[in-house]
N, C-alpha and C positions, 0 to 999 in steps of 0.2 A: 492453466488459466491464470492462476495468480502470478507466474512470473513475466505473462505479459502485461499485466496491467504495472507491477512493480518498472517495467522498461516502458510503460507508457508515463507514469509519475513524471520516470526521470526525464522524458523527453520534455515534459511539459514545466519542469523546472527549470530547465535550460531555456527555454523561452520565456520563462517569467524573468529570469536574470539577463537576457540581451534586452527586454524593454525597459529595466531597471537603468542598465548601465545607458541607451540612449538617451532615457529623461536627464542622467547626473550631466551628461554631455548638454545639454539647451540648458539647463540650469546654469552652469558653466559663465555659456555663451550668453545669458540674458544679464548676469552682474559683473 
């Protein structure tokens, strides 16, 4: 049980850092 939750972290990091790297992109684009 624990080393699925440890591959679900990681999944859920990876989607914290594609929305990251979206916002830096419209920031970007708005200055």
């Amino acid at each position: 049980m624990a080393s699925v939750l440890k591959k679900r972290r990681k999944k859920m990091r990876k989607h914290k850092y594609k929305k990251l790297r979206r916002r830096q992109k419209f920031l970007r684009r708005k200055s």
